[in-house]
C-alpha positions as CSV (number, residue, x, y, z in Angstrom):
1,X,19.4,-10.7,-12.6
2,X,17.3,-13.7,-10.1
3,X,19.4,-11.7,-7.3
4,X,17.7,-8.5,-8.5
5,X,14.0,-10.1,-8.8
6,X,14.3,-12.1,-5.8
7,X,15.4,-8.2,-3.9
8,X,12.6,-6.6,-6.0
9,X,9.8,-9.2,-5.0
10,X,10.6,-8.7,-0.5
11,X,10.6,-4.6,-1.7
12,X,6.7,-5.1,-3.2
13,X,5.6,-7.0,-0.5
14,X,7.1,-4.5,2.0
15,X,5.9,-1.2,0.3
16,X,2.4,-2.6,-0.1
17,X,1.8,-4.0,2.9
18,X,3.2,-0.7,4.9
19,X,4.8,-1.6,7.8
20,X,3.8,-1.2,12.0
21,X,5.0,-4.1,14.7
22,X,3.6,-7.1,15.3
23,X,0.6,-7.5,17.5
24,X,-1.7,-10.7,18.6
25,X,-3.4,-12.0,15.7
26,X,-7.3,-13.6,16.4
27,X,-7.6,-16.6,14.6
28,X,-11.5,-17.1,12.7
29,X,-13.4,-20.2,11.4
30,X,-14.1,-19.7,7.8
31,X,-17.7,-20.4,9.3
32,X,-19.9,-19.8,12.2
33,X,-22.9,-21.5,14.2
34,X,-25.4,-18.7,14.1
35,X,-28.8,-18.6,16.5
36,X,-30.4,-20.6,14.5
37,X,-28.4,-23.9,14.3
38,X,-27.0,-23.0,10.8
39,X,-23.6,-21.8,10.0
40,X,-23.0,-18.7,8.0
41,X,-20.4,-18.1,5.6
42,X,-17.4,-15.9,6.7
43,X,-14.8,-14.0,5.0
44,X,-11.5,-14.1,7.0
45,X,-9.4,-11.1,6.2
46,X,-6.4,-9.9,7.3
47,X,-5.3,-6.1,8.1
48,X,-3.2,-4.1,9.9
49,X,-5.1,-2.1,12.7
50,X,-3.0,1.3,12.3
51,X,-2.1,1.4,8.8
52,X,-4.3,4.6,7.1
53,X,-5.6,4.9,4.4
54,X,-5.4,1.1,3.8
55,X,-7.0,-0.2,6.9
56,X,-7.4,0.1,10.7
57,X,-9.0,-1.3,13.6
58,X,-11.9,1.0,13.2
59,X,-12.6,-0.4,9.9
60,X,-12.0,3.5,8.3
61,X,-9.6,2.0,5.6
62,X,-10.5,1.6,2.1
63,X,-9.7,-1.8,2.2
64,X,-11.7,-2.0,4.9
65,X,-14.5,-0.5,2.8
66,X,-13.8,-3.1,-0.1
67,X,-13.4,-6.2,2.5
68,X,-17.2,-5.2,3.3
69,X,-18.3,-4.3,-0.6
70,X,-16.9,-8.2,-1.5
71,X,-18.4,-9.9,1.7
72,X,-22.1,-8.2,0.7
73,X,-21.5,-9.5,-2.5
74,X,-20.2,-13.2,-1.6
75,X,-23.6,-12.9,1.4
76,X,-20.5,-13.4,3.8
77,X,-19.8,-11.8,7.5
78,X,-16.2,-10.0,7.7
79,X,-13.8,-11.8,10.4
80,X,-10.6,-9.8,11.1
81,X,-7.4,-11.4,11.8
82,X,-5.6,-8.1,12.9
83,X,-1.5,-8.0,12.9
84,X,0.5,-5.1,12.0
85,X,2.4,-5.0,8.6
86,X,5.8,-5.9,9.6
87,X,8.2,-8.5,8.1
88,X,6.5,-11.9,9.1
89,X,2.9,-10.7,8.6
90,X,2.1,-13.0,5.8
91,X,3.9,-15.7,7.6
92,X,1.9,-15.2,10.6
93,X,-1.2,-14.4,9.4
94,X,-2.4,-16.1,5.2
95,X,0.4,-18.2,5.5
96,X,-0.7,-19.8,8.8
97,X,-4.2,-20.3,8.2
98,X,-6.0,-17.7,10.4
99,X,-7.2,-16.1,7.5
100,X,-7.5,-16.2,4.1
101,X,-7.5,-12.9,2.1
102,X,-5.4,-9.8,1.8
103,X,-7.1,-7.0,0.2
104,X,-4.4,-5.2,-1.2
105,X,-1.1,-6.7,-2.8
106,X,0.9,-6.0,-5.5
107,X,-0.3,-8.1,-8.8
108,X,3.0,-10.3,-9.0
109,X,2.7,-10.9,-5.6
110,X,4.2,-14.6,-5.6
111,X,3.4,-15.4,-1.7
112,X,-0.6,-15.8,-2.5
113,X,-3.4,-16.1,-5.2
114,X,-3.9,-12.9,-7.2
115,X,-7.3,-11.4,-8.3
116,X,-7.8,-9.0,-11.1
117,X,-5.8,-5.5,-10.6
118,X,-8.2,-3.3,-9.3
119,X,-6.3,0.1,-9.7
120,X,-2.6,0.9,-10.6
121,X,-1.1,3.4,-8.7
122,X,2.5,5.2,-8.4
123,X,4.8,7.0,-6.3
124,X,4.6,10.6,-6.7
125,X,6.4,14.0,-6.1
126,X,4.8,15.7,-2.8
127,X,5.8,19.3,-2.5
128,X,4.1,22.4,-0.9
129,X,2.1,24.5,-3.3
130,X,3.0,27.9,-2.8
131,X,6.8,27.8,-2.3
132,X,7.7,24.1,-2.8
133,X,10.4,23.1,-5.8
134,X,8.3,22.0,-9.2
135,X,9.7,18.7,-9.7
136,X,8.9,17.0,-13.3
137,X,11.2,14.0,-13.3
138,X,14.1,12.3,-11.0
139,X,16.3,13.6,-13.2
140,X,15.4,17.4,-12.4
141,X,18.1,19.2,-11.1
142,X,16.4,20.9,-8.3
143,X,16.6,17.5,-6.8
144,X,19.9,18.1,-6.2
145,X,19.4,21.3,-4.2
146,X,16.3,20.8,-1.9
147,X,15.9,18.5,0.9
148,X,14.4,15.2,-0.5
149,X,12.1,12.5,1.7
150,X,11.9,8.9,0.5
151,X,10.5,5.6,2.1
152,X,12.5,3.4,3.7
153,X,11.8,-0.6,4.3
154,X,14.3,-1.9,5.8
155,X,18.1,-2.1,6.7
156,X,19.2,-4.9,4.1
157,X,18.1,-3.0,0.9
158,X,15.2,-3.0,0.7
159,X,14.7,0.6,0.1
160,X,12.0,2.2,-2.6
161,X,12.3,2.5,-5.8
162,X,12.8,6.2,-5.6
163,X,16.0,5.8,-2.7
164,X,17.9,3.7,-5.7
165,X,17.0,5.9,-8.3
166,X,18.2,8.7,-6.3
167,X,21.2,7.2,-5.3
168,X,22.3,5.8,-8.8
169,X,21.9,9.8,-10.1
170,X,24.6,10.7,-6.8
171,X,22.0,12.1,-5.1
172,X,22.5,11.2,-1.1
173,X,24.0,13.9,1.0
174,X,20.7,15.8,0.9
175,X,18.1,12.6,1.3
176,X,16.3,12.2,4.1
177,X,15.3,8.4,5.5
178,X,11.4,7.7,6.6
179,X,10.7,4.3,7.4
180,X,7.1,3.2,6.8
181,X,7.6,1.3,10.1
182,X,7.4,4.3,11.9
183,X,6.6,4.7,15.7
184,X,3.4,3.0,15.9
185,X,2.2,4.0,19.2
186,X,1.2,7.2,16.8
187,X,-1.6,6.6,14.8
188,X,-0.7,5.6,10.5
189,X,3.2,5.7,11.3
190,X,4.1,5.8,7.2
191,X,2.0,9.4,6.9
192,X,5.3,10.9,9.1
193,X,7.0,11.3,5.4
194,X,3.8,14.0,4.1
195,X,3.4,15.8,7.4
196,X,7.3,16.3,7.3
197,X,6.4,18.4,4.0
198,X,3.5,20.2,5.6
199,X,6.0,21.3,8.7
200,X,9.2,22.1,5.9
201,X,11.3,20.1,7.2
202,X,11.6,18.7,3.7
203,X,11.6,20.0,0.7
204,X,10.0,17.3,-1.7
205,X,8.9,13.9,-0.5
206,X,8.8,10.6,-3.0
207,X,5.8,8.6,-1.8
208,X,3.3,5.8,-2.7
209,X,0.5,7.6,-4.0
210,X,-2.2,6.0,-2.0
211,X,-0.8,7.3,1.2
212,X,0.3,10.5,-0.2
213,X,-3.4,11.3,-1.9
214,X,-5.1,10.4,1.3
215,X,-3.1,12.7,3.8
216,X,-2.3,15.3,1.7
217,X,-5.8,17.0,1.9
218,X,-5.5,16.7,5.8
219,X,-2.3,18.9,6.4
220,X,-3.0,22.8,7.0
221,X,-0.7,23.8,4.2
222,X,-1.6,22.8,0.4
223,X,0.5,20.3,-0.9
224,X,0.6,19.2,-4.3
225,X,1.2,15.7,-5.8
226,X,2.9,14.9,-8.8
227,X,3.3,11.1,-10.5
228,X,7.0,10.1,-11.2
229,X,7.5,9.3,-14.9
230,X,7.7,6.0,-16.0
231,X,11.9,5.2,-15.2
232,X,14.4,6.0,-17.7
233,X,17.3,3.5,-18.9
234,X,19.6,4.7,-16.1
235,X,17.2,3.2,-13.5
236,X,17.4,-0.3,-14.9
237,X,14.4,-2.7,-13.7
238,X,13.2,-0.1,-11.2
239,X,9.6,0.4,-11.1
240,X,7.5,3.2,-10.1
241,X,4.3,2.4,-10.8
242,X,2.3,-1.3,-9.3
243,X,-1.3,-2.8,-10.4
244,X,-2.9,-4.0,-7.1
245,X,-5.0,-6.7,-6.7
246,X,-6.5,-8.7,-3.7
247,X,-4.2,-12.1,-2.5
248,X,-6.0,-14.9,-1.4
249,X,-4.7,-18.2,0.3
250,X,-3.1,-20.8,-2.3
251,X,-5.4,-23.4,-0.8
252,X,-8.7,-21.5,-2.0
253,X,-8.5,-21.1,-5.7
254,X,-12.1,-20.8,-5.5
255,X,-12.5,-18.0,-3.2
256,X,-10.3,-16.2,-5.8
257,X,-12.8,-16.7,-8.4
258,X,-15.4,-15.7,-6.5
259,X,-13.5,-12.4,-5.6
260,X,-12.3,-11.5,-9.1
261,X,-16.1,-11.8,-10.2
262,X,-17.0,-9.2,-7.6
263,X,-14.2,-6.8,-8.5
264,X,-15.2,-7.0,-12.3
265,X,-19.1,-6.9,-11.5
266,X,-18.7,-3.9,-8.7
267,X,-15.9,-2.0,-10.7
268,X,-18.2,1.5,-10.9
269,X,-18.0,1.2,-6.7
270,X,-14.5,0.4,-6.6
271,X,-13.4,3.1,-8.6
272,X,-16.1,5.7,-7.0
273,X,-14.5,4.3,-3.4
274,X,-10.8,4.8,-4.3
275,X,-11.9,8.4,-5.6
276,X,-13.5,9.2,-1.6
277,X,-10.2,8.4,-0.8
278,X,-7.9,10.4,-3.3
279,X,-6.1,7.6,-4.4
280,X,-3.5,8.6,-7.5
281,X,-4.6,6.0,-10.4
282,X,-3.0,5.0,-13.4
283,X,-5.4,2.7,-14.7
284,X,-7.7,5.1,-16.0
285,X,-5.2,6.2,-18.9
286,X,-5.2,2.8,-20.7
């Protein structure tokens, strides 16, 4: 069972921070001399510069938009420490001190301080509308006859949710690997998995709903999404579905507090912003 959690807990933080490789991180002062003598109180975040619809260099992300959203609040600037989402980002960026928030991570993320859960999300079924496969559960048996995408993490199993579930139902020969690494010289590697339904080179993709709501509308073919019921008993501790909340350092406690009273007090924005940005949620329901 700890061997289980321990493999479960280096999956979350890979799926949620989606993966490109490693560039030059900037380091920040948490403050600043401005003109006038004073200093001026800075939020360091950190964020990957090619990682859609989460963030990116040209701040279009919706982290991005809710770095911004807390900083008005807290009446701090926004300093970026950028480094792409590979394994040894929160090593090299939180963990080192260059900076001192992540705005997305799952809620039991154990490498930081957690906020609040400011949506819940899941993976979900993407299949084209017009002649795709209607897939209702991982236990349908189309699965077993169509070409299916999953995500990918790594080479030491650190695969989705989805790739074990699959694989503990016998259902291999006719799965298809896309790792949310990706080639990063192309812009948003992970979005390779929904533009792989678009073309037809798969059938049915399993993806984490954020990405999947955000470039779905985009391809030239309607694709439709569909969430993947909660797991059955045959997929053990698997999960499919993760509240998110924003990590902050372990050394600023207060910082946290400050945050979590911005996410409760703005929560009509949040939830309007996550909407701009078609983003799956589960929350809602409760």
């Amino acid at each position: 069972m700890a061997r289980e959690l321990a493999t479960r807990n280096r999956w979350l933080a890979g799926i949620c921070l989606l993966a490109g490789i490693a560039c030059a991180a900037c380091t920040q002062r948490p403050y600043v001399a401005s003109e006038s003598g004073r200093t001026s109180r800075v939020l360091r975040v950190c964020a990957d510069p090619n990682n859609l619809p989460f963030s990116n260099k040209q701040l279009e992300g919706f982290e991005n938009k809710l770095a911004d959203l807390v900083g008005r609040d807290l009446h701090a600037s926004i300093a970026y420490t950028w480094w792409a989402q590979r394994r040894g980002f929160v090593r090299n960026t939180i963990g080192s001190g260059t900076c001192d928030v992540l705005m997305g991570v799952p809620t039991r993320f154990e490498r930081t301080l957690v906020t609040r859960p400011y949506y819940r999300s899941s993976y979900v079924f993407v299949t084209r509308r017009d002649d795709g496969p209607r897939v209702a559960s991982l236990d349908d048996p189309a699965l077993r006859r169509v070409r299916i995408g999953v995500q990918l993490i790594g080479d030491d199993g650190m695969n989705s949710p989805p790739a074990h579930a699959l694989a503990a139902r016998q259902i291999i020969g006719n799965v298809v690997g896309y790792s949310v690494y990706g080639d990063y010289l192309r812009p948003n590697p992970p979005a390779r998995i929904i533009d792989a339904v678009a073309q037809g080179d798969i059938d049915v993709a399993v993806a984490w709903g954020p990405l999947a709501g955000y470039f779905a509308p985009q391809e030239r073919i309607a694709l439709t999404l569909t969430p993947v019921p909660p797991p059955g008993t045959v997929d053990g501790a698997l999960t499919f579905a993760f509240d998110m909340s924003v990590g902050v350092a372990r050394r600023a406690s207060a910082l946290r507090d400050e945050i979590d009273a911005v996410l409760e007090h703005r929560r009509g924005d949040i939830d309007r912003l996550l909407d701009e940005y078609h983003v799956p949620r589960m929350d809602r329901e409760r």
